[in-house]
PyMOL Python script that loads the backbone (N, CA, C, O; Angstrom):
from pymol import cmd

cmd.read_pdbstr("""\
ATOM      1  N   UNK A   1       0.543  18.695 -20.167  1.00  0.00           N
ATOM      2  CA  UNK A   1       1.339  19.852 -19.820  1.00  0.00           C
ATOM      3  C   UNK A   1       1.522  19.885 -18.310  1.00  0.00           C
ATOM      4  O   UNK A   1       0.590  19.852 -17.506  1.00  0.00           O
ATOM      5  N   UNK A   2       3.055  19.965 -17.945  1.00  0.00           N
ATOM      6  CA  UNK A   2       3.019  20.109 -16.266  1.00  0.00           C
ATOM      7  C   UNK A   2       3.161  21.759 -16.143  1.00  0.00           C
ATOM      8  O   UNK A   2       3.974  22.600 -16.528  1.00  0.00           O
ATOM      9  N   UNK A   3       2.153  21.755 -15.535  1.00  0.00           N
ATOM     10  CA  UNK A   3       2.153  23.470 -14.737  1.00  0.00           C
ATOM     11  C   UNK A   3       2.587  23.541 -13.250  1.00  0.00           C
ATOM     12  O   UNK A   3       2.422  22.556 -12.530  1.00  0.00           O
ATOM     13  N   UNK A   4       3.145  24.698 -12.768  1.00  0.00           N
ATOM     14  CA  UNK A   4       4.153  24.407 -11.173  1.00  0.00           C
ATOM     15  C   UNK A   4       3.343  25.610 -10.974  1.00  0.00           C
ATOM     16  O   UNK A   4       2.830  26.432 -11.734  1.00  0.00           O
ATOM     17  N   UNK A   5       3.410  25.398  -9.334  1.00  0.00           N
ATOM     18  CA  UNK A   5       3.160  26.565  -8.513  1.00  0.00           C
ATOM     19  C   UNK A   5       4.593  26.600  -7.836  1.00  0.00           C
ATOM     20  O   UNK A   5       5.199  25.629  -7.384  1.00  0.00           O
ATOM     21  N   UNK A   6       5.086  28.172  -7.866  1.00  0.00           N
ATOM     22  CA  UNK A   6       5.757  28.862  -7.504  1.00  0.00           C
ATOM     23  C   UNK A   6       5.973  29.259  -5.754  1.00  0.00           C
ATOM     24  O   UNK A   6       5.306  30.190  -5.300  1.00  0.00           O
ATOM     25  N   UNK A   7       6.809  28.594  -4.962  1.00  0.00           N
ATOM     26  CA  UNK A   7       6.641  29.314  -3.612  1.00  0.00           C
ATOM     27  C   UNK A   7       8.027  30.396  -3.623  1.00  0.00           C
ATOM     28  O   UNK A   7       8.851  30.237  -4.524  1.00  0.00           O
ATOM     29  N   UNK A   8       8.228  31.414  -2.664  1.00  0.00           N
ATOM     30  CA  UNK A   8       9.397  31.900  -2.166  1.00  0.00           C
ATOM     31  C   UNK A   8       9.175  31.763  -0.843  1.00  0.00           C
ATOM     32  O   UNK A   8       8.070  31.717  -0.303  1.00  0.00           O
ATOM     33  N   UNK A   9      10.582  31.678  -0.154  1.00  0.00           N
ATOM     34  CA  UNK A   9      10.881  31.637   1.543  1.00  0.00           C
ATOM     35  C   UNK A   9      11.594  32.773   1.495  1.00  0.00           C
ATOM     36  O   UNK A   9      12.690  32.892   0.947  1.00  0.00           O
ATOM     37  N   UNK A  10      11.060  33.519   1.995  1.00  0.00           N
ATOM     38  CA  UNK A  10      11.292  34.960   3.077  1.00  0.00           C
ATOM     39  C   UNK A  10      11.815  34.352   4.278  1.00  0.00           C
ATOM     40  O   UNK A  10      11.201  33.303   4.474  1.00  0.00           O
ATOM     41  N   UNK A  11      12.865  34.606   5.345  1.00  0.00           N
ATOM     42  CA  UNK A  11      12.244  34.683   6.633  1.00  0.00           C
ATOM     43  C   UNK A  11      12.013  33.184   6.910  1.00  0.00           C
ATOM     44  O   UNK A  11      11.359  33.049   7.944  1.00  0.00           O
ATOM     45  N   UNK A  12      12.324  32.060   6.349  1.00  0.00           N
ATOM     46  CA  UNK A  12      12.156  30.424   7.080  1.00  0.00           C
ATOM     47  C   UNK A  12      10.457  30.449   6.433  1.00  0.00           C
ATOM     48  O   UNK A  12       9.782  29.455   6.702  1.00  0.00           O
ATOM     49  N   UNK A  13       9.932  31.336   5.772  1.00  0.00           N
ATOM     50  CA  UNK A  13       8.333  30.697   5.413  1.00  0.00           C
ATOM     51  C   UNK A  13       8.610  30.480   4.083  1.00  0.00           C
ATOM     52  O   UNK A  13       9.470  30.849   3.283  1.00  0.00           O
ATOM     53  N   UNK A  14       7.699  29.821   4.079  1.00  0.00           N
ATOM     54  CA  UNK A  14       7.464  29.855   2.143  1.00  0.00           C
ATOM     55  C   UNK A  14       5.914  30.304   1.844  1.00  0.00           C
ATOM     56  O   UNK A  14       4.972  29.807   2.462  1.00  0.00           O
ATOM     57  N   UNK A  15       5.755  31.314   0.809  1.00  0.00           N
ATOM     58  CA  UNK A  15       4.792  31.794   0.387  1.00  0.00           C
ATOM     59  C   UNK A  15       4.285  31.295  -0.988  1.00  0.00           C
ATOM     60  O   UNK A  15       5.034  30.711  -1.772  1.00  0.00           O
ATOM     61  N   UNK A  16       3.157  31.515  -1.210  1.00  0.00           N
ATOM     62  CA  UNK A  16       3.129  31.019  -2.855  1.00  0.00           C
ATOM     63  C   UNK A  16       3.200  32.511  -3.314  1.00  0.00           C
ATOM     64  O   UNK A  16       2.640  33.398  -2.670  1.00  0.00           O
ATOM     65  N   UNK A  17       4.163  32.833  -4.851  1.00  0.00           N
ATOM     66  CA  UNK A  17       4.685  33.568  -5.384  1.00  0.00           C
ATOM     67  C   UNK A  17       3.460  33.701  -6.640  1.00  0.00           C
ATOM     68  O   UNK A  17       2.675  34.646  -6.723  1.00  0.00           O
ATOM     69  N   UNK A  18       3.508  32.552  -7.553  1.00  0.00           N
ATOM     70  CA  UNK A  18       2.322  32.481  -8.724  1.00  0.00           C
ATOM     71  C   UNK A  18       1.949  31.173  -8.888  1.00  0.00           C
ATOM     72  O   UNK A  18       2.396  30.268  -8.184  1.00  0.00           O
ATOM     73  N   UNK A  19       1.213  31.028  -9.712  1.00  0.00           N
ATOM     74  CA  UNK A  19       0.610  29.339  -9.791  1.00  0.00           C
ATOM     75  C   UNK A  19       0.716  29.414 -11.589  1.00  0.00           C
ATOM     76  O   UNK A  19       0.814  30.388 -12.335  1.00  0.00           O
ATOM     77  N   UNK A  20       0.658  28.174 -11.830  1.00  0.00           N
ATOM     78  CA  UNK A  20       0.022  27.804 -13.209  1.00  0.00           C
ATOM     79  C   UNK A  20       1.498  28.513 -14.070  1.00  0.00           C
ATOM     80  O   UNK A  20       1.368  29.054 -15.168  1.00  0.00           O
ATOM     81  N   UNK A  21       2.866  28.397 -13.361  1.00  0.00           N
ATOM     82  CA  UNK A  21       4.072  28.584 -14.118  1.00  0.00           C
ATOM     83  C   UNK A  21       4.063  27.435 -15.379  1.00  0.00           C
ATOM     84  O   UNK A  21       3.644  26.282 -15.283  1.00  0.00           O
ATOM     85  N   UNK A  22       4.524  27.946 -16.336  1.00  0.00           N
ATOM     86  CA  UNK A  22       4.930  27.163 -17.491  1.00  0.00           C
ATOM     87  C   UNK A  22       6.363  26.814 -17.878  1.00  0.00           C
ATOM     88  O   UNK A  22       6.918  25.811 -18.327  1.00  0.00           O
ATOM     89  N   UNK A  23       6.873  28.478 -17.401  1.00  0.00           N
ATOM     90  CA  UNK A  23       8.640  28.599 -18.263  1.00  0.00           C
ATOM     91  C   UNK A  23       8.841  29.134 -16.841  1.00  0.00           C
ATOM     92  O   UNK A  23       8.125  29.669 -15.994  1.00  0.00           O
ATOM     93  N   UNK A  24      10.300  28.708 -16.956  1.00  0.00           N
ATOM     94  CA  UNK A  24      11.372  29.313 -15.823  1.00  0.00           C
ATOM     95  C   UNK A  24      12.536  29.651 -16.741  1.00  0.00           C
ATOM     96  O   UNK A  24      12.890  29.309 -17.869  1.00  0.00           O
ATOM     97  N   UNK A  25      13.060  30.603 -15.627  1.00  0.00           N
ATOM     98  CA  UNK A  25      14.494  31.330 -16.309  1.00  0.00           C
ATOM     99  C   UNK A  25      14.812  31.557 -15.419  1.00  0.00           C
ATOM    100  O   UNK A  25      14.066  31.604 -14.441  1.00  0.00           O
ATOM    101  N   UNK A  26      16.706  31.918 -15.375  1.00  0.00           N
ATOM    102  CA  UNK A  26      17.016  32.374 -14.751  1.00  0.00           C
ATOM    103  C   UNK A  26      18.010  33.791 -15.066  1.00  0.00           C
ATOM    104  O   UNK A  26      18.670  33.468 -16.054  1.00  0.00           O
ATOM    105  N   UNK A  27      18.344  34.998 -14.719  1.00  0.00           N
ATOM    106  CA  UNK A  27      18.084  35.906 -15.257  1.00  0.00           C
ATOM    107  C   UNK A  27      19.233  37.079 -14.104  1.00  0.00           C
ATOM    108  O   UNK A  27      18.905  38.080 -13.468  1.00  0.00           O
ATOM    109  N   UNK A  28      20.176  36.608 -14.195  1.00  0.00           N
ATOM    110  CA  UNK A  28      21.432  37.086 -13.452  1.00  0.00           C
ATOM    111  C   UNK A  28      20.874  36.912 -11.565  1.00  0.00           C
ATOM    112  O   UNK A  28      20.841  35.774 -11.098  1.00  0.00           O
ATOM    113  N   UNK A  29      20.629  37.671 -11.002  1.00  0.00           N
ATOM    114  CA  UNK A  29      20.286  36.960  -9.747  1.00  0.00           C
ATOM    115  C   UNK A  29      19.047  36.671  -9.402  1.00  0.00           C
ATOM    116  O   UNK A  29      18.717  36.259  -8.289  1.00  0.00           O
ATOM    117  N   UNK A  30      17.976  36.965 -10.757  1.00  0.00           N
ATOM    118  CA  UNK A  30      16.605  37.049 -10.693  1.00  0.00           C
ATOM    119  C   UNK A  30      16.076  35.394 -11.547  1.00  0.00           C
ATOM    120  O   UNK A  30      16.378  35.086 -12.701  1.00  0.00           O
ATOM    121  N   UNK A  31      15.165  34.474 -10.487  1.00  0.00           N
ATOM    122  CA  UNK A  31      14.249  34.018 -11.325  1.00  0.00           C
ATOM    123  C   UNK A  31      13.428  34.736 -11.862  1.00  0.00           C
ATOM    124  O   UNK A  31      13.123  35.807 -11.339  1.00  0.00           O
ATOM    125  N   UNK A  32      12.869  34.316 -13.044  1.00  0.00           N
ATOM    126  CA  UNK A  32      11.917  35.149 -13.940  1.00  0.00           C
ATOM    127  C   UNK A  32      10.972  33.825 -14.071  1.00  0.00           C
ATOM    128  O   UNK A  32      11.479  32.751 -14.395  1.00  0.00           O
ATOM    129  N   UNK A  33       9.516  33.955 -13.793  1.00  0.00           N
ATOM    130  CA  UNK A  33       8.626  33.023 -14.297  1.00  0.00           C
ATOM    131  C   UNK A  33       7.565  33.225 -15.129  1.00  0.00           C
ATOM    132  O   UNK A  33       6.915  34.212 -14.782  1.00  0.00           O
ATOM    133  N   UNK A  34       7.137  32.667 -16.100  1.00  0.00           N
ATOM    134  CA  UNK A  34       5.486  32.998 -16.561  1.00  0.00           C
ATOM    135  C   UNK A  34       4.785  32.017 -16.453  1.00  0.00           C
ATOM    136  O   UNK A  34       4.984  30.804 -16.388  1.00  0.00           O
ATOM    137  N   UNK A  35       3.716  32.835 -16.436  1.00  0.00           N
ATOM    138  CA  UNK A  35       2.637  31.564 -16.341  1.00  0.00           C
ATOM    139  C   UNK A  35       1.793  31.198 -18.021  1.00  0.00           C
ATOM    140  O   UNK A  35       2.187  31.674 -19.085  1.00  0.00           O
ATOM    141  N   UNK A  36       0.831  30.443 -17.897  1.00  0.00           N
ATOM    142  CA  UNK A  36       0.040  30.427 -18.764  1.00  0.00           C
ATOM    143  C   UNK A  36      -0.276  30.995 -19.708  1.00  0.00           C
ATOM    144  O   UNK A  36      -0.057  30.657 -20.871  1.00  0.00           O
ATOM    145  N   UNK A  37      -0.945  32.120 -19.253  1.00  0.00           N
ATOM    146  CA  UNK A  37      -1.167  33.436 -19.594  1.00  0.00           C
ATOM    147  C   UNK A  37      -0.631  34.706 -19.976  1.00  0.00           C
ATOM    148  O   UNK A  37      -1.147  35.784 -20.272  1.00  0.00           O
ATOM    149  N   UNK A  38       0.781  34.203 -19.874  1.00  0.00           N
ATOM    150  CA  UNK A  38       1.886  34.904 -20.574  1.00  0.00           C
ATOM    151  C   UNK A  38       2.021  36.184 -19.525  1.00  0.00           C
ATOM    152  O   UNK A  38       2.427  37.241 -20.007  1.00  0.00           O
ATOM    153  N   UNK A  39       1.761  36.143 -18.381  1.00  0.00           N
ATOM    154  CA  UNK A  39       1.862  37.319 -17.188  1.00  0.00           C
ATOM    155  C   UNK A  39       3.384  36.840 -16.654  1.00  0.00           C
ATOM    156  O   UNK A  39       3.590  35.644 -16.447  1.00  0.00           O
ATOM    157  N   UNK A  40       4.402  37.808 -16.451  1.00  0.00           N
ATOM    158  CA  UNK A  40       5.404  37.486 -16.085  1.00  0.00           C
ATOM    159  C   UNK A  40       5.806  37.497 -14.271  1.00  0.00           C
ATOM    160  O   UNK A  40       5.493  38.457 -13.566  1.00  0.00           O
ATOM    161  N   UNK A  41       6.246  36.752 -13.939  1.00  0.00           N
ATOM    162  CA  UNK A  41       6.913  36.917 -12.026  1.00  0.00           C
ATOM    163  C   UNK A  41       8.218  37.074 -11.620  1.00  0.00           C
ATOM    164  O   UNK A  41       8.720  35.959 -11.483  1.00  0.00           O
ATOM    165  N   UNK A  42       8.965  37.924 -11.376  1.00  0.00           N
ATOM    166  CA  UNK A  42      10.279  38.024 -11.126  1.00  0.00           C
ATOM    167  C   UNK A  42      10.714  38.262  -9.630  1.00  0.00           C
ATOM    168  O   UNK A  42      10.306  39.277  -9.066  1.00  0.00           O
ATOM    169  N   UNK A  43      11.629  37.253  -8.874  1.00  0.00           N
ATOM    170  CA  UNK A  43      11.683  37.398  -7.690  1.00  0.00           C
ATOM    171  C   UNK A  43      13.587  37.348  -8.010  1.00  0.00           C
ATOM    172  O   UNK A  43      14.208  36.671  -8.830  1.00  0.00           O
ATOM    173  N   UNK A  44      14.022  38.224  -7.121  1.00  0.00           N
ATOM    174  CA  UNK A  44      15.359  38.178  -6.796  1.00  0.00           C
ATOM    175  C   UNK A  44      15.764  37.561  -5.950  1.00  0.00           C
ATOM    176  O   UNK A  44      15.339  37.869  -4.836  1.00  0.00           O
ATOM    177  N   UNK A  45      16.900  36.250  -6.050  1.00  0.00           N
ATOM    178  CA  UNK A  45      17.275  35.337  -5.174  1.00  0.00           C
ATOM    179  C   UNK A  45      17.434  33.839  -5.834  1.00  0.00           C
ATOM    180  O   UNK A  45      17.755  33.831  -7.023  1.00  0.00           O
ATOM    181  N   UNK A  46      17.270  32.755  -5.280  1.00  0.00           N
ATOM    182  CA  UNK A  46      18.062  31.285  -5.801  1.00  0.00           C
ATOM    183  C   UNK A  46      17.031  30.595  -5.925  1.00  0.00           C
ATOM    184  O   UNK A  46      16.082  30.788  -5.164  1.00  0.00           O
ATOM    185  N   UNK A  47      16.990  29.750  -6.793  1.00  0.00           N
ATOM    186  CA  UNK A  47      16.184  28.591  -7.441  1.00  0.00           C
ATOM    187  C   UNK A  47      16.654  27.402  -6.195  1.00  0.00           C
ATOM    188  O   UNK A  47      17.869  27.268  -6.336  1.00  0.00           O
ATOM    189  N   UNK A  48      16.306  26.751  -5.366  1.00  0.00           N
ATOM    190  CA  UNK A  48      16.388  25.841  -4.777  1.00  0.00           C
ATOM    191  C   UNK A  48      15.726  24.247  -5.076  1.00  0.00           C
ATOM    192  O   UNK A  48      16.350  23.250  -4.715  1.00  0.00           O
ATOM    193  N   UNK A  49      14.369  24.150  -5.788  1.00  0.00           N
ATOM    194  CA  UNK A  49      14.358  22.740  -6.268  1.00  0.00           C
ATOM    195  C   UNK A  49      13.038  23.112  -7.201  1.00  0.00           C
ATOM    196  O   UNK A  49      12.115  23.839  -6.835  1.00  0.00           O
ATOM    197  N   UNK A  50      13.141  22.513  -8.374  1.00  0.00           N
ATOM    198  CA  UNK A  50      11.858  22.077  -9.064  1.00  0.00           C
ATOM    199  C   UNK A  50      11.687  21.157  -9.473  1.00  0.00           C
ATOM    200  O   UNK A  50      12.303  20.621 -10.395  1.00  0.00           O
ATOM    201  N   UNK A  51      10.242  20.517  -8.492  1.00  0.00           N
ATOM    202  CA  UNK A  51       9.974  19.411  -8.764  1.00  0.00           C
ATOM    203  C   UNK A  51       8.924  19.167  -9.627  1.00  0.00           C
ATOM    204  O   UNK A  51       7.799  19.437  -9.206  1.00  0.00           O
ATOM    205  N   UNK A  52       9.010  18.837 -10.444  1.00  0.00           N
ATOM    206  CA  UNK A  52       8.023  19.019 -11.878  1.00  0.00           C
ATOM    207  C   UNK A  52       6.738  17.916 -11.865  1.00  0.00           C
ATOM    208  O   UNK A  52       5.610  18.129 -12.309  1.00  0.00           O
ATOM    209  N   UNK A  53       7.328  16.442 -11.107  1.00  0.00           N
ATOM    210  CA  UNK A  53       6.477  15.490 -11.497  1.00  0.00           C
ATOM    211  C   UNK A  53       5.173  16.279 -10.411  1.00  0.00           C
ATOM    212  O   UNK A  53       4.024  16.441 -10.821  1.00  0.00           O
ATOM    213  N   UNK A  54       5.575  16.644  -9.184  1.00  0.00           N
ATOM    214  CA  UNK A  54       4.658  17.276  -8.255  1.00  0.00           C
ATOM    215  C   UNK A  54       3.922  18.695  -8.073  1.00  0.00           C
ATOM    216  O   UNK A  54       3.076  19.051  -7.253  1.00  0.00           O
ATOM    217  N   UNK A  55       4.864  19.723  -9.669  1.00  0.00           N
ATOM    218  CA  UNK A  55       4.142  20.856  -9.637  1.00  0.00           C
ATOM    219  C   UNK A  55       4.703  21.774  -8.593  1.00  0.00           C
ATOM    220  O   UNK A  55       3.989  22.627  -8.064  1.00  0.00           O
ATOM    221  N   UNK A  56       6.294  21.576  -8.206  1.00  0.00           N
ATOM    222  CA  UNK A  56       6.518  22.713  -6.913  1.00  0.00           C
ATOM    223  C   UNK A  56       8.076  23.314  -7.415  1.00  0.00           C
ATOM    224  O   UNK A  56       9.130  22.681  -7.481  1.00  0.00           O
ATOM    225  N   UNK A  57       7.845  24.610  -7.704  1.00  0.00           N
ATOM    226  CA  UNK A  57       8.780  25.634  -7.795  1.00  0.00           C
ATOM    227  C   UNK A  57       9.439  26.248  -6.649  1.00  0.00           C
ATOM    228  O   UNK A  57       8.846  27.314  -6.487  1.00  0.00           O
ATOM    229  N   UNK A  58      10.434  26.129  -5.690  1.00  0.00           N
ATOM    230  CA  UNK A  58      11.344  26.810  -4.180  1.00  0.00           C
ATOM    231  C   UNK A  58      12.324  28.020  -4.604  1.00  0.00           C
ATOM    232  O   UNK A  58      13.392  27.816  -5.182  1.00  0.00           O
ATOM    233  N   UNK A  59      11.964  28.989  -4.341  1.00  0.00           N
ATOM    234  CA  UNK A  59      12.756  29.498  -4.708  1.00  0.00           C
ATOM    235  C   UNK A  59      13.133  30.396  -3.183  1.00  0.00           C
ATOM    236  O   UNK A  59      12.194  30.819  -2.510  1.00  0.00           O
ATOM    237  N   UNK A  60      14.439  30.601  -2.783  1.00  0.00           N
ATOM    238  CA  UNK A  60      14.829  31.689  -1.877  1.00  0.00           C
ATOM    239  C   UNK A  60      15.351  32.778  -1.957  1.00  0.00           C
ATOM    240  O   UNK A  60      16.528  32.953  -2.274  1.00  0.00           O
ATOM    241  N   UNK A  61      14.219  34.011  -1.566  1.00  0.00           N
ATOM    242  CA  UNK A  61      14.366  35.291  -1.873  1.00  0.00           C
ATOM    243  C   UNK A  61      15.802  35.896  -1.144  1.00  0.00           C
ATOM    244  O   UNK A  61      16.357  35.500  -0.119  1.00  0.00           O
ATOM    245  N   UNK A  62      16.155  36.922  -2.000  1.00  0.00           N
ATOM    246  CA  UNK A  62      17.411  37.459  -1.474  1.00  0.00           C
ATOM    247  C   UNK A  62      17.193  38.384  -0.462  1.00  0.00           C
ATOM    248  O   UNK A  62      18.147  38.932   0.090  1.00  0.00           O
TER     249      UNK A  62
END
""", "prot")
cmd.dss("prot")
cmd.show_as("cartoon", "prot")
cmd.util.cbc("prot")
cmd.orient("prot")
């Protein structure tokens, strides 16, 4: 199973958002993520790259 950690860039940083994502969506201007554990993460703004073989979710907040 590949699990991703989640960052958002605010501001030129990138933060980590959640870890241990499973599912992604996307959800009119909102990514929506869950993790594992079926806990949901919703950040408003753009999916920029997921790289799966490495576990990294970019997303840029609006």
């Amino acid at each position: 199973m590949c699990l991703a950690t989640a960052y958002v860039n605010r501001g030129g940083e990138d933060t980590i958002l959640a870890k241990n994502i499973s599912n992604i969506r996307i959800d009119g201007a909102s990514v929506v993520m869950v993790d594992i554990l079926g806990e949901e993460f919703s950040v408003e703004g753009t999916l920029l790259a997921a790289d799966l073989v490495n576990g990294v979710v970019k997303i840029l907040a609006a």
